[in-house]
C-alpha positions, -999 to +999 in steps of 0.1 A: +303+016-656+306+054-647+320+060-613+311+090-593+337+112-578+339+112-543+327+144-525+316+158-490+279+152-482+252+175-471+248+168-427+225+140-417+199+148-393+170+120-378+135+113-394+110+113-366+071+113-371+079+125-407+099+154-404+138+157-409+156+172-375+182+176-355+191+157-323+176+175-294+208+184-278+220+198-311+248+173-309+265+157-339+291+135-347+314+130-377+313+101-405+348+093-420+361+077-448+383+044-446+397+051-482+410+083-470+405+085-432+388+122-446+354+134-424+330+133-453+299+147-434+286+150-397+250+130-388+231+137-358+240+121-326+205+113-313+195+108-275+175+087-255+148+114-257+148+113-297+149+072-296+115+080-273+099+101-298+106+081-330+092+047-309+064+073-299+056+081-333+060+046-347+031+037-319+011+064-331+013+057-367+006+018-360-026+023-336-041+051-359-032+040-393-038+041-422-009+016-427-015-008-405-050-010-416-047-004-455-055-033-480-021-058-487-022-042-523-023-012-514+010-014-488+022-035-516+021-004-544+044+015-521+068-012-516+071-015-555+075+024-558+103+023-529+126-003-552+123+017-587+133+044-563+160+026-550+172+014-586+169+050-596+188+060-573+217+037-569+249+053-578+241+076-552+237+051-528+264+028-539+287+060-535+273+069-499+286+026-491+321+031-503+328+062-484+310+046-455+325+014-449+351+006-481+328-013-500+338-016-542+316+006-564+314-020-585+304-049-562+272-029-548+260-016-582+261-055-598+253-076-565+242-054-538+216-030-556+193-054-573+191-078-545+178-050-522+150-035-548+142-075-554+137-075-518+110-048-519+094-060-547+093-099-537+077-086-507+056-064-520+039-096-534+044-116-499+021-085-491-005-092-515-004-131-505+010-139-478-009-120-451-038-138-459-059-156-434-082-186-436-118-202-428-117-237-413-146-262-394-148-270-363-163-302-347-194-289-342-212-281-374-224-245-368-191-232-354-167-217-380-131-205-375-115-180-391-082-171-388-060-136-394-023-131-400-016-094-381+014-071-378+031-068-342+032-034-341+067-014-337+095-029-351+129-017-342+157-027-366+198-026-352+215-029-380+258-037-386+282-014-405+292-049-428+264-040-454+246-011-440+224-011-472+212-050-476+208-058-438+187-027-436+165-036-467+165-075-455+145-062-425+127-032-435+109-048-465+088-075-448+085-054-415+061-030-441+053-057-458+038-070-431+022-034-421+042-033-392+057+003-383+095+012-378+122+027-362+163+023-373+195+024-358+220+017-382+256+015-369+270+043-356+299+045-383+282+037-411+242+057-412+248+071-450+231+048-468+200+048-441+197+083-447+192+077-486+169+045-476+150+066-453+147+096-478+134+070-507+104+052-480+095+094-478+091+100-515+074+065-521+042+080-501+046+061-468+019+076-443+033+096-409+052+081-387+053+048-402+093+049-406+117+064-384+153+066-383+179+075-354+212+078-355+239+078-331+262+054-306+248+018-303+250+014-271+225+039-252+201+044-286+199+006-293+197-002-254+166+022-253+148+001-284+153-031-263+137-017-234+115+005-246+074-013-240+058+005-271+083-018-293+071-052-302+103-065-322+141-064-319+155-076-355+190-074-353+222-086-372+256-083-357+277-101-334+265-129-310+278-110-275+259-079-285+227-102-296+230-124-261+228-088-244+195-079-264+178-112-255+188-106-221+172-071-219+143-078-243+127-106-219+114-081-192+089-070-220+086-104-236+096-086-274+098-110-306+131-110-316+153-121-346+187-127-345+218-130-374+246-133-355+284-143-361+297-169-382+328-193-388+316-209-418+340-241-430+350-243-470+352-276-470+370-288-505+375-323-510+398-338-535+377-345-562+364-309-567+377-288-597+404-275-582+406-242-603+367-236-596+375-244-559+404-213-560+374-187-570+349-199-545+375-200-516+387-166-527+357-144-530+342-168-499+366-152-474+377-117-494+350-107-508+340-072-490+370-074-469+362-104-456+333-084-435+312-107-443+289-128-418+291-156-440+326-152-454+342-188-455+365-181-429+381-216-424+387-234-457+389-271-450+412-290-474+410-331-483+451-339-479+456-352-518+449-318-529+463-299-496+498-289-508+486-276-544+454-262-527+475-241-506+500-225-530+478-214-560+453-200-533+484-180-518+492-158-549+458-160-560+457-136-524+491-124-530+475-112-565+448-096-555+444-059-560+438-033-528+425-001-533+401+031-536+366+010-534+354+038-561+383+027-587+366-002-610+395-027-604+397-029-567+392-064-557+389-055-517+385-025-504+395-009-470+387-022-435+357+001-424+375+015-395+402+021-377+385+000-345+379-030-363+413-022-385+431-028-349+414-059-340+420-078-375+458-070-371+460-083-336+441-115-351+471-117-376+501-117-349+482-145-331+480-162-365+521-164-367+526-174-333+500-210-348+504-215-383+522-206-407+522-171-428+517-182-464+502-151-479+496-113-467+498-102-436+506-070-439+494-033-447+487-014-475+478+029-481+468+043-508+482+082-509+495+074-476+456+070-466+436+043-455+428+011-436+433-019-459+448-053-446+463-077-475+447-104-484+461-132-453+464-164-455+477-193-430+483-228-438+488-259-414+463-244-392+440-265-371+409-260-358+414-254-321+436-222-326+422-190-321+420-174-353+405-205-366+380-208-336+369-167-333+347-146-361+382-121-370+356-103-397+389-093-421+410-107-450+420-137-428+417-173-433+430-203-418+436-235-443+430-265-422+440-303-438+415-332-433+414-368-440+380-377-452+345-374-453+337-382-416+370-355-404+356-328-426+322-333-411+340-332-372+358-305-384+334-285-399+307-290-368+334-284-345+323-249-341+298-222-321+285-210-347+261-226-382+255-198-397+272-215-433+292-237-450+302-245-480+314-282-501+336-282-534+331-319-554+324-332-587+299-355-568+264-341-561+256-367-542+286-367-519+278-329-518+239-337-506+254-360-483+277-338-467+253-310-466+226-330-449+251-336-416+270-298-410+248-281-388+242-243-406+216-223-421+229-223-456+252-241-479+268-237-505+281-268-530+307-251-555+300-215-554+300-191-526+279-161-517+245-168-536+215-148-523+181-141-537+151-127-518+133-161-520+154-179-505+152-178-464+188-167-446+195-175-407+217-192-383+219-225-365+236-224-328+254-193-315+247-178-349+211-169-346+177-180-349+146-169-370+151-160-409+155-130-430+143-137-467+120-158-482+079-160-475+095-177-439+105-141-429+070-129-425+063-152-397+088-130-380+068-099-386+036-113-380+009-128-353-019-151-358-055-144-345-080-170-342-121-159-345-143-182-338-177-179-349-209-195-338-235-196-367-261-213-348-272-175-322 
């Protein structure tokens, strides 16, 4: 596969009402690199006033039309033009995610890229279906019902810097779909790949003011979206303190809201698994991206049997693994995507010696003297109740936890905030469909690890979230029902 070279990009300015500009202050701010800690480009630093005028627009464009109003097929032919666009254009967008926030090349190109344009087209027909209402009797024989499936009308989308791209498309597609407007705030360090998103919904045809995009600090921008009373729907992914706040200042306008929120998903491999299959799904479970990963199985439960073996093949399977420039085609993990979050995950790692013991990583790596990557870390003779064990770290860290049985992995396993996944390695389907049935998350895996296709619906149980991203269930999100009812008998 042909890598492209990195480079500086042109400035990023906000799309309001359909017109590229700059923040009305003028003010920008700087994008850099994790590979190389290099600016690459400046975006503009929007204001509260710009937040109002994209929401403004997105109102607009809703009450007006013609999208909200235009045929499901119709909606549905732009959608299928926005993912050949997307395809079209992935290596630049797959370069515009390394330099952003250290993702591999390689990893967005084969995993990344087609599930997002699958996500377009799979709601493109969810457009063409699933909007659909219905005609239903009543008790009385000249009364009819009919019923209608209608967008909410402004959607707002907060989005994290872990996969700028995906999340973005995971909440853009059936908000369209839907014929819902929009308005983005992708995280404030990582907006490059919402500029190419927002440049490709352009040049698919979408109508004025239909999709906006503002970029700039969290905080005061996504603070504005929650309170704003033109927007009807806060879908957000990130962490659960920052999702409690946005519940707490989205009731005042009663706003739908969707939440993906943190996880501390247990790998729970029991002694009968095939130990070498086991390794690979434990590894890329908890490494893959950085371990940046919502989902990432970030305390890997081990039967006792298989504990001792379990613990030193996965240890140089991480003391093997290859840091580097997410742009070179062998790099297995990438850098941290900043310097903030950089911090954090080392302070996670000093608390991890003081608990359990160091058995692989645990230090830094630079590539020409450049760069945030963290080596692949892993502790053994953990338990649960210890903090790295009990918090979302988001890094290369992982706690391996012994167990004695079914009914301990299962304590072990619930024994947490969050549900947002899990995970079971066994030779036994059945004792895999039995465990599965009792942990309490949204998705689980039984001897793999990070599986995702856009018809399969993706959310949290607990402190991890609620509603669902994904699947035909992700239009109910973007959605209201209307009931008519007619009497035939006047």
């Amino acid at each position: 596969m042909p890598v492209p070279q990195r480079r500086q990009l042109p400035k990023g300015q906000l799309l309001i009402n359909h017109q590229w500009r700059d923040a009305s202050d003028g003010a920008t701010m700087p994008i850099v690199d994790p590979t190389t800690e290099a600016v690459t480009t400046e975006v503009a630093k929007a204001t509260v006033d710009d937040v109002n005028d994209a929401v403004e627009a997105a109102h607009r464009a809703f009450e007006q039309g013609p999208w909200s109003r235009m045929h499901h097929e119709e909606r549905a032919k732009i959608l299928f033009r926005i993912a050949d666009l997307i395809d079209e254009r992935g290596e630049e967008i797959g370069l515009r995610e390394s330099m952003d926030m250290g993702m591999p090349y390689r990893d967005f190109m084969d995993i990344i890229l087609p599930h997002c344009s699958g996500l377009f087209r799979f709601f493109a027909g969810q457009a063409m279906i699933g909007m659909n209402g219905s005609y239903r009797t009543s008790y009385e024989s000249d009364v009819r019902i009919l019923t209608r499936r209608e967008p909410l009308g402004v959607v707002a989308a907060i989005t994290p810097f872990n996969f700028p791209f995906a999340l973005t498309c995971s909440k853009v597609a059936p908000a369209l779909a839907a014929g819902n407007t929009f308005v983005h705030k992708p995280a404030s360090d990582t907006p490059l790949s919402a500029l190419a998103l927002a440049q490709i919904v352009l040049d698919a045809g979408i109508p004025e003011g239909v999709y906006n995009l503002v970029t700039g600090p969290g905080g005061s921008l996504g603070d504005a979206l929650v309170k704003h009373p033109l927007v009807e729907k806060i879908a957000f992914t990130g962490s659960t303190a920052v999702g409690q706040n946005i519940i707490r200042n989205s009731a005042d306008t009663l706003k739908h809201t969707t939440m993906e929120l943190g996880g501390k998903a247990p790998h729970i491999i029991l002694a009968d698994a095939n130990l070498d299959t086991a390794l690979q799904a434990a590894f890329w479970g908890i490494f893959w991206n950085k371990g940046e990963v919502c989902v990432a199985g970030s305390r890997i439960l081990v039967e006792r049997p298989i504990y001792d073996e379990f613990v030193d093949r996965f240890a140089k399977l991480a003391q093997e693994s290859v840091l580097g420039d997410p742009l070179d085609p062998a790099t297995q993990i990438g850098p941290i995507a900043n310097r903030k979050e950089y911090e954090k995950i080392l302070g996670y790692i000093e608390s991890g010696k003081e608990t359990a013991r160091l058995a692989a990583g645990g230090g830094v790596k630079k590539v020409n003297d450049k760069g945030y990557f963290i080596e692949a870390t892993v502790f053994a003779d953990a338990a649960n109740d210890i903090k790295i064990a009990r918090e979302e770290i988001f890094g290369p860290v992982v706690p391996v936890i012994p167990f004695d049985g079914e009914e301990d992995a299962i304590r072990i396993a619930n024994d947490t905030p969050y549900g947002l996944a899990a995970g079971i390695q066994t030779s036994d389907i059945r004792r895999a469909l039995r465990l599965a049935d009792r942990i309490k998350a949204g998705t689980i895996w039984t001897d793999t690890w990070h599986k995702y296709h856009p018809n399969a619906p993706f959310g949290g149980y607990k402190m991890s979230g609620y509603g669902r991203e994904q699947g035909a269930e992700a239009l109910e999100s973007y959605t209201q029902y209307k009931t008519i009812w007619v009497n035939l008998a006047s």
